[in-house]
C-alpha positions as CSV (number, residue, x, y, z in Angstrom):
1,X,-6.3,9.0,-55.3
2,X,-9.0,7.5,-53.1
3,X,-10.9,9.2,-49.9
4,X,-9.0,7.7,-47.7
5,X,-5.4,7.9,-49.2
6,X,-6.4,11.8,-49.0
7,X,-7.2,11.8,-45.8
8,X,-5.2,10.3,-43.1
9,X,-7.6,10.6,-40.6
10,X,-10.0,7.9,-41.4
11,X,-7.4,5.8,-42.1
12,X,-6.0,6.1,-38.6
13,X,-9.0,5.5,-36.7
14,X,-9.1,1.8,-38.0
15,X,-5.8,1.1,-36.9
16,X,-6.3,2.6,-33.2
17,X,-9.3,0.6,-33.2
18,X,-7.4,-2.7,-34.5
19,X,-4.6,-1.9,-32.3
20,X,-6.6,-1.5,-29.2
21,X,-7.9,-5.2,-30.1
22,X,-5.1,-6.8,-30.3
23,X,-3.2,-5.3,-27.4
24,X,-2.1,-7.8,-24.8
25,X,-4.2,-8.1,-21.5
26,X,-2.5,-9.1,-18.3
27,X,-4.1,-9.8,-15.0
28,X,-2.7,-8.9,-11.7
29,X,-4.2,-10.8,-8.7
30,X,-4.0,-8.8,-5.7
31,X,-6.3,-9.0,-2.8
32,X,-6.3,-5.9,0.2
33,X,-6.3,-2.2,0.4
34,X,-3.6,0.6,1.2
35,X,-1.1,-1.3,3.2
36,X,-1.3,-4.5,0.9
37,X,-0.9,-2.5,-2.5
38,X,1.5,-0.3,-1.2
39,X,4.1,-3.2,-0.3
40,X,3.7,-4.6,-3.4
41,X,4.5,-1.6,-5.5
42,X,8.3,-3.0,-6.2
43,X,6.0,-6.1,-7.5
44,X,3.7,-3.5,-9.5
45,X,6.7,-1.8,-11.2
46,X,8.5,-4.9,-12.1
47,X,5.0,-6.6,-13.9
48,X,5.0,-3.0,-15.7
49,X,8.9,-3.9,-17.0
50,X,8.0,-7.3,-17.5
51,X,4.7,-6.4,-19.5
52,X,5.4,-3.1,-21.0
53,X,2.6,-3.1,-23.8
54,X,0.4,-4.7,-22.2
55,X,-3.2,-3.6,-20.8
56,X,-2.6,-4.4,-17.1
57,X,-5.9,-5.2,-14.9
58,X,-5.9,-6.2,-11.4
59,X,-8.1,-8.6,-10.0
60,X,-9.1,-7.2,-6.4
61,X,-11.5,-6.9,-3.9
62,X,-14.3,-4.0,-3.1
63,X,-12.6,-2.4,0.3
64,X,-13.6,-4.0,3.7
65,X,-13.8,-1.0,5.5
66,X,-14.8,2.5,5.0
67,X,-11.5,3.4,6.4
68,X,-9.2,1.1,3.5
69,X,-8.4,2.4,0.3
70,X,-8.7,0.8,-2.7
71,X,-6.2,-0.6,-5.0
72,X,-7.5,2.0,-7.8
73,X,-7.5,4.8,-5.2
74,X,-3.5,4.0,-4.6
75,X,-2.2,3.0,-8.3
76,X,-5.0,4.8,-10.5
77,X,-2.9,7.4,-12.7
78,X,0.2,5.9,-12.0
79,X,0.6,4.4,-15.2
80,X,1.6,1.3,-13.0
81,X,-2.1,-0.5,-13.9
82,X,-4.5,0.5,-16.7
83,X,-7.7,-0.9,-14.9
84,X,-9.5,-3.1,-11.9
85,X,-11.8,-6.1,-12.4
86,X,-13.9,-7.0,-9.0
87,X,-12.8,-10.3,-7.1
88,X,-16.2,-11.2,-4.8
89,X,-14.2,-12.3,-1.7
90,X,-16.9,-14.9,-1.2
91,X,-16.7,-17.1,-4.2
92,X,-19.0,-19.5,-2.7
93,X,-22.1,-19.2,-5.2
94,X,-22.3,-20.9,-8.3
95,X,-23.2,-17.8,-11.0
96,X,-21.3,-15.1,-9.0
97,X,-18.0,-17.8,-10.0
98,X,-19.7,-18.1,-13.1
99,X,-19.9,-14.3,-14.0
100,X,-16.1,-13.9,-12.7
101,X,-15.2,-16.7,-15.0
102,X,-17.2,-15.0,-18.0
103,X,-15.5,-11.9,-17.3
104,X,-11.9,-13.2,-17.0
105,X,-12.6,-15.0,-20.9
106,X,-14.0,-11.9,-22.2
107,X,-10.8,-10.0,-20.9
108,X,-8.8,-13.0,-23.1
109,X,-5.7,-12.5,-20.7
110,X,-2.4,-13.8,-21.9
111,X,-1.1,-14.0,-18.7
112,X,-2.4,-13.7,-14.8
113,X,0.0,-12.5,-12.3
114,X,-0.4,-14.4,-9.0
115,X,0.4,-11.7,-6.2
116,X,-1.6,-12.8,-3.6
117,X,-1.2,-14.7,-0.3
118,X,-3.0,-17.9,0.4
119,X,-3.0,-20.0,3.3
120,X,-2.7,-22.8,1.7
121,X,-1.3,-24.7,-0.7
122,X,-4.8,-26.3,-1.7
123,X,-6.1,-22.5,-2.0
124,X,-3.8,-22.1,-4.3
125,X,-4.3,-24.8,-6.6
126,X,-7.8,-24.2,-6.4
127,X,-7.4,-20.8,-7.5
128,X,-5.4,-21.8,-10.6
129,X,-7.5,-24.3,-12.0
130,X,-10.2,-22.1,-12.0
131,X,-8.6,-19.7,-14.0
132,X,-7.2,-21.9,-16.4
133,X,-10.8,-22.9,-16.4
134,X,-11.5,-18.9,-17.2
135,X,-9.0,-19.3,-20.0
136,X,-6.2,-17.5,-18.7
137,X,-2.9,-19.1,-20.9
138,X,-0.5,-18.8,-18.4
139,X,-0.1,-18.1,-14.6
140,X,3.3,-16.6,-13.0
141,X,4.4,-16.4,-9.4
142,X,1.7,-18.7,-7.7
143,X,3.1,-19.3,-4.4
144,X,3.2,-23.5,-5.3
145,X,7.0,-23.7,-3.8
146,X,7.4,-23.9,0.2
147,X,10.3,-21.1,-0.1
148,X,7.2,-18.5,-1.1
149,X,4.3,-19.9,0.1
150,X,5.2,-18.6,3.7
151,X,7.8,-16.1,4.7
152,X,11.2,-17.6,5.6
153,X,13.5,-17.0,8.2
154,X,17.0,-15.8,9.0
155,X,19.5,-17.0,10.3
156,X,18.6,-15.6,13.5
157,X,15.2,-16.7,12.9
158,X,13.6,-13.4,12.6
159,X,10.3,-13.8,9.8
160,X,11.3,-12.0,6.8
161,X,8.7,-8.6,6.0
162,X,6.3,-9.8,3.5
163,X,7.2,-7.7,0.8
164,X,10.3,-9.8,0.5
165,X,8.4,-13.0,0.1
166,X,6.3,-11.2,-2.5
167,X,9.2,-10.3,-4.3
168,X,10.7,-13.4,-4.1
169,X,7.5,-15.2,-5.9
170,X,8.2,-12.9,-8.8
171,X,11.4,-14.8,-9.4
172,X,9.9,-15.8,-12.8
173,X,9.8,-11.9,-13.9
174,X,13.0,-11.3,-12.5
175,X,15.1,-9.9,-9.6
176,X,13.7,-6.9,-7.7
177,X,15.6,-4.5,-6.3
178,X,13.8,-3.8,-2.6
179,X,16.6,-0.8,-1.5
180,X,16.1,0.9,-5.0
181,X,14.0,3.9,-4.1
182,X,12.4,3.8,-7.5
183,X,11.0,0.7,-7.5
184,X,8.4,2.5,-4.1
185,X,7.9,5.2,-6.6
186,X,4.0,5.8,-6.4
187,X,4.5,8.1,-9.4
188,X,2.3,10.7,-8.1
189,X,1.1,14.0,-10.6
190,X,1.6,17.4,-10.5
191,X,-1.8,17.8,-9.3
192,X,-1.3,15.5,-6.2
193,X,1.8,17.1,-4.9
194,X,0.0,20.4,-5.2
195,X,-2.7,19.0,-3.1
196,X,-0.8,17.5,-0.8
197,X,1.7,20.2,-0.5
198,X,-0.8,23.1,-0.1
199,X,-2.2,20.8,3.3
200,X,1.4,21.9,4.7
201,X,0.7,25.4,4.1
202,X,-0.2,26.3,8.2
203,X,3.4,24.9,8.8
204,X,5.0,27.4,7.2
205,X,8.9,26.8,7.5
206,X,8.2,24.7,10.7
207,X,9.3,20.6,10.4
208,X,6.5,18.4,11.1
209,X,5.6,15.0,11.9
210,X,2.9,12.9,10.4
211,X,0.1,11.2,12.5
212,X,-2.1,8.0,11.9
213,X,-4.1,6.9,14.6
214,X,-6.8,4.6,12.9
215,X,-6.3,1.5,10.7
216,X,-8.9,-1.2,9.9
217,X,-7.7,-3.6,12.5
218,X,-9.3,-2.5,15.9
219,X,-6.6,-4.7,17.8
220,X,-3.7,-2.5,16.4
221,X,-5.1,0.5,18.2
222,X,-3.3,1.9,20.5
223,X,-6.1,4.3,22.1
224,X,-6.8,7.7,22.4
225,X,-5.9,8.1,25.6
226,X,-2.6,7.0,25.2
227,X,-2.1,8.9,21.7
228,X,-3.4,12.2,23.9
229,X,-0.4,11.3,26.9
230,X,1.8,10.7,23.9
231,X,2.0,14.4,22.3
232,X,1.3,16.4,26.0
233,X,5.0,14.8,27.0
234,X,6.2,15.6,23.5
235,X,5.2,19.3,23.6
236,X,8.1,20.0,26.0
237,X,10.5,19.1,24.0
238,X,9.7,19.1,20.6
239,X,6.9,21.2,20.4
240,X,8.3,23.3,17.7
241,X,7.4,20.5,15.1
242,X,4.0,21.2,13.4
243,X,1.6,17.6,13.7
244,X,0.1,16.4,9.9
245,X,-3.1,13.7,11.2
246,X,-3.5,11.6,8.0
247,X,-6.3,8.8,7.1
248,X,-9.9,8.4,6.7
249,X,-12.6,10.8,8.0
250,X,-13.6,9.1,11.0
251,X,-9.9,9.0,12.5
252,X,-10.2,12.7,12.4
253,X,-12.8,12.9,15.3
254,X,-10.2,12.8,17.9
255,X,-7.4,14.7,16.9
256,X,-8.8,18.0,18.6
257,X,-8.8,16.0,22.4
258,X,-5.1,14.2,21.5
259,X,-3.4,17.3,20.4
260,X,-5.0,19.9,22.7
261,X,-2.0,22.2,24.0
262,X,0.4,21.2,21.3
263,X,2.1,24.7,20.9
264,X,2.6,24.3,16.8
265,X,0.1,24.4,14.3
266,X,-2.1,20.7,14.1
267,X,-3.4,20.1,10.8
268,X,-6.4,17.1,10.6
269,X,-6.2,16.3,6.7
270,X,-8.0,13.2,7.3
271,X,-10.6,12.6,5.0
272,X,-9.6,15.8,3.0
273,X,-6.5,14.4,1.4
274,X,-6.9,10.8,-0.9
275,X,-3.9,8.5,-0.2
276,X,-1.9,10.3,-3.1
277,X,-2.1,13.2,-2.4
278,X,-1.6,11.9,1.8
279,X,1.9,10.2,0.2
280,X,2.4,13.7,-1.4
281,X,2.2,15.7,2.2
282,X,4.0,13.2,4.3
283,X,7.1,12.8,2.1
284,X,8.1,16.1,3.9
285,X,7.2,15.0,7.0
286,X,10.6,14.7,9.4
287,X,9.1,11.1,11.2
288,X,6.0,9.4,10.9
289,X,4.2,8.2,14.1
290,X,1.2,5.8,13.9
291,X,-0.6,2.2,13.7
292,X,0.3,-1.0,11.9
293,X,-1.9,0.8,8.7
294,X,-1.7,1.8,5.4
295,X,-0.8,5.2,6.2
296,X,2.1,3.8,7.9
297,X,3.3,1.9,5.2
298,X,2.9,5.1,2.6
299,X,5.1,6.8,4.8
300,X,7.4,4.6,4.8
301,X,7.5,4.6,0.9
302,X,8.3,8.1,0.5
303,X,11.2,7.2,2.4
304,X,10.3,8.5,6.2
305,X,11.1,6.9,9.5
306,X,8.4,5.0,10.7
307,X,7.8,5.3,15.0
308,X,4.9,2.2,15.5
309,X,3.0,0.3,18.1
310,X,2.6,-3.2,16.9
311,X,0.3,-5.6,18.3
312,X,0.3,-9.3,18.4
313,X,-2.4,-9.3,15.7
314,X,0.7,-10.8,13.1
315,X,4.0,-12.0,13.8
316,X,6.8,-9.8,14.6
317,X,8.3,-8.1,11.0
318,X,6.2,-9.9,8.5
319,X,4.3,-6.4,8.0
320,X,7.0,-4.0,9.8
321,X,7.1,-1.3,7.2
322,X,10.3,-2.0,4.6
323,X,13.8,-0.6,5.4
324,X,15.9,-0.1,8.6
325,X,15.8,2.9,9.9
326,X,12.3,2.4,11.8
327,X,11.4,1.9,15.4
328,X,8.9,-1.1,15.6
329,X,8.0,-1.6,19.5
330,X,6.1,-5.0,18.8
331,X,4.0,-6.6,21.7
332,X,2.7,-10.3,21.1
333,X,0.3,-9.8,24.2
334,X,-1.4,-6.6,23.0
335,X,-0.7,-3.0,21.9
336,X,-2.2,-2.1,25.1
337,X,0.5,-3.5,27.0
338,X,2.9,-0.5,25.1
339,X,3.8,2.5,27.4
340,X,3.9,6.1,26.6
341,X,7.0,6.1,28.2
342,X,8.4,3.6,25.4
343,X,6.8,5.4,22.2
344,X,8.5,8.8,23.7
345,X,11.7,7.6,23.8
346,X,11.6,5.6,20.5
347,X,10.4,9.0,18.8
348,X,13.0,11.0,20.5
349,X,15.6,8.9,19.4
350,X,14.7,8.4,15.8
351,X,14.4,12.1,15.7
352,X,18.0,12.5,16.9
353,X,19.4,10.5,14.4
354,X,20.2,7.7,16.9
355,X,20.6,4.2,15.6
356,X,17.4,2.0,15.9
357,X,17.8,-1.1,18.4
């Protein structure tokens, strides 16, 4: 008998290292942070059923703002991707297209996902070429048709929520399912729900209500001042509920001014808690209160009723968070032009179980 029929060891190793080589590569391309990954997920879990073998990288952008999360912040661990390759966002310079395009031939991709929105139809034909150019074999769901390139609308001619257009332009993979709660499955580990679990711990047995009051978009903010007029005309009423603040550090700063007098515990997890383990805390939470933001849309997710000011920044519903239960108060001429009065009422209600408007 040889060496290596004795030992199986070093007869393995080869095969991993074959195996690994051959595996098939797929790109996902998806551009955005928190609130843009998070209503794709149903997208994400159907490329994972579509391409179950298969290394899955997405092809995203470095975050805008210190205060979005990045696509490997959200999915890393989930088992949803395997990897991210960096998309410069201006692709205006001859070697920085060159060095994408090197690294998209290197990856020798069998496939490239297209999941995300162009402006155009042009843009999008531009973006294909190249990476047939970057000798990517095959491209599915590039919004070429006029039913996806642009939201439709109903027959009342409300603008469908985008992640029914994105599901829509995976029509080639398959039907998704956007009421099955497993296809918003974030598939979050042990260690994250620990984390985001012991953050409730100051609550004890109380209910409470998760908070966002930053997002990247300055226009979607409703202001401080308003936030702070919010909670003092809360506290005599539902008081009892225990506040959970959510989102990056610098969001944090005002909490202390907003919630002064609120007669339950306040806990300010932002920037203590990664979006995760944020997704892990809030999936208790009885209502979530907050921007048009990513926090909003994790909420929303883990299955809680969203209570949102909405500016005229985009369209009414194209990024409401999924599902019907929420309360959207959506003002074309400004978030400003939203009064306390209405968010109080909205909040009330949705925490009495009335039926949204």
């Amino acid at each position: 008998m040889s060496r290596s029929e004795s030992s199986g060891a070093p007869a393995a190793a080869p095969a991993a290292a074959s195996a690994a080589r051959t595996r098939r590569k797929v790109v996902i391309f998806r551009l955005g942070s928190l609130g843009d990954t998070v209503i794709a997920l149903p997208c994400f879990h159907k490329i994972a059923q579509a391409y179950p073998d298969a290394e899955r990288v997405v092809l995203t952008n470095a975050p805008i703002s210190s205060k979005a999360a990045s696509i490997e912040l959200i999915l890393g661990g989930s088992g949803l991707i395997d990897g991210v390759m960096n998309y410069p966002l201006k692709l205006r310079s001859l070697p920085a297209l060159w060095r994408l395009s090197r690294q998209l031939r290197a990856l020798d991709a069998d496939a490239l996902v297209y999941l995300t929105a162009r402006l155009s139809r042009l843009q999008v034909l531009r973006d294909m070429l190249f990476f047939r150019l970057s000798g990517v074999k095959r491209v599915v769901g590039a919004p070429l048709a006029a039913d996806v390139q642009v939201a439709a609308c109903d027959a009342d001619g409300q603008l469908e929520k985008e992640c029914v257009r994105l599901a829509r332009s995976m029509r080639a993979l398959g039907p998704i399912d956007l009421e099955d709660g497993r296809n918003w499955d974030l598939r979050l580990t042990a260690a994250e729900v620990e984390a985001g679990e012991g953050a409730l711990a100051p609550f004890g047995d109380k209910p409470f209500v998760a908070v966002n009051m930053g997002g990247k978009a300055v226009e979607n903010h409703w202001g401080d001042e308003n936030w702070r007029r919010f909670f003092a005309d809360l506290a005599s009423t539902h008081g009892g509920y225990g506040l959970l603040f959510v989102g990056a550090a610098e969001e944090g700063v005002a909490v202390a001014a907003v919630s002064r007098g609120w007669p339950s515990p306040v806990v300010n997890a932002c920037g203590k808690l990664r979006p995760r383990e944020s997704a892990a805390a809030m999936r208790a939470a009885s209502l979530f209160t907050g921007h048009d933001s990513g926090p909003m849309h994790l909420a929303a997710a883990m299955g809680v009723t969203c209570v949102s000011p909405f500016s005229g920044l985009n369209p009414p519903r194209k990024w409401h968070p999924f599902g019907e239960s929420h309360r959207i108060i959506h003002r074309m001429e400004g978030v400003d032009k939203i009064r306390v009065e209405e968010m109080t009422r909205e909040f009330r209600a949705a925490l009495s179980g009335a039926a949204p408007a």
